[in-house]
C-alpha positions as CSV (number, residue, x, y, z in Angstrom):
1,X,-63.6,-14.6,54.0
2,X,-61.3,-11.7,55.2
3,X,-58.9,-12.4,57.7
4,X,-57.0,-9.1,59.0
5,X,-53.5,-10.6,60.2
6,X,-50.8,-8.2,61.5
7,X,-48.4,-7.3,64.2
8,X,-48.6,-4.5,66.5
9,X,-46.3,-3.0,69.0
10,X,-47.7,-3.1,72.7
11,X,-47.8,-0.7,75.9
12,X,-44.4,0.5,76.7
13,X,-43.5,0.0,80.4
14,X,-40.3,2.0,82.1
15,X,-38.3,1.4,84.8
16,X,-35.8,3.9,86.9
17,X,-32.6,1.9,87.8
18,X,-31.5,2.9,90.7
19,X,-27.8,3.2,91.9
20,X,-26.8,2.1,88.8
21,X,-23.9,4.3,87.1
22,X,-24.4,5.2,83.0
23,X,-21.0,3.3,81.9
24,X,-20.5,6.3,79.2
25,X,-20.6,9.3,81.7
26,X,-20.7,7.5,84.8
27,X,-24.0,9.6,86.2
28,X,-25.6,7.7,88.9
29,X,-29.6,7.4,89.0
30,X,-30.3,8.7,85.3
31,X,-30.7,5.3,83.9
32,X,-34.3,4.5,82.6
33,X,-35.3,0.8,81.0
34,X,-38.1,1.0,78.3
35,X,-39.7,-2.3,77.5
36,X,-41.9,-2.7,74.6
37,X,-43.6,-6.1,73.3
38,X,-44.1,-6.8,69.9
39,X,-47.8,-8.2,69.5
40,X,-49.3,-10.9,66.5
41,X,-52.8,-10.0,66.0
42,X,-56.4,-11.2,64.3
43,X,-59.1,-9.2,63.5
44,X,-57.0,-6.5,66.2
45,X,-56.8,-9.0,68.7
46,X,-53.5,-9.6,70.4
47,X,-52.7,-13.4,70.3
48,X,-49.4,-13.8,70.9
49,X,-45.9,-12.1,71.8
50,X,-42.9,-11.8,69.1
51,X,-40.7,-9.9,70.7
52,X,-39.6,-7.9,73.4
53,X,-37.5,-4.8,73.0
54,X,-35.4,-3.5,76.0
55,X,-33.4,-1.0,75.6
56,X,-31.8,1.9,78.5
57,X,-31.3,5.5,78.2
58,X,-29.6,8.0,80.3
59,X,-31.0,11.2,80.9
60,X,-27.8,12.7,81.1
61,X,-25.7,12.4,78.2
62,X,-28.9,10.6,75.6
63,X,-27.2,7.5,75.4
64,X,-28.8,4.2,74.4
65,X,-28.3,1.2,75.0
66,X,-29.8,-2.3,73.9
67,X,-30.4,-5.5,75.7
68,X,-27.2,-6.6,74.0
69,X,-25.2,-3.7,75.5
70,X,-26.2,-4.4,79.2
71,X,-23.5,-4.3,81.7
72,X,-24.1,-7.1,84.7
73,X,-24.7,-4.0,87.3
74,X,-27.6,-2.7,84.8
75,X,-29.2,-6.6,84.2
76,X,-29.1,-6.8,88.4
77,X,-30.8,-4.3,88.6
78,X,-33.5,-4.9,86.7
């Protein structure tokens, strides 16, 4: 018997924070959140989650930033 084990990354959901100023250019409103889960699968079959990456870039100046670099005004808004 085959069995067809794997991960697979799910849809990616955004999210405009409003009022909330980039901490590296301080641009208000050009903050976007991306969220994108990390699926185990069978036979193609999403069965459970593994991770979720988070991670916020401005439109501005194109920089990143990861759940770890959050500032508290940026997780409130979420």
């Amino acid at each position: 018997m085959i069995l067809f084990f794997g991960t697979r990354p799910g849809k990616k959901e955004s999210k405009q924070l409003n009022n909330v100023a980039c901490p590296y250019c301080h641009q208000t409103n050009t903050l976007t959140v991306m969220a994108q889960p990390n699926y185990a699968h069978l036979f193609w079959i999403p069965i459970f989650t593994i991770n979720n990456v988070k991670y916020a870039e401005c439109s501005h100046c194109k920089k990143v930033y990861y759940k770890e670099e959050f500032t508290p005004e940026m997780e409130n808004a979420l």
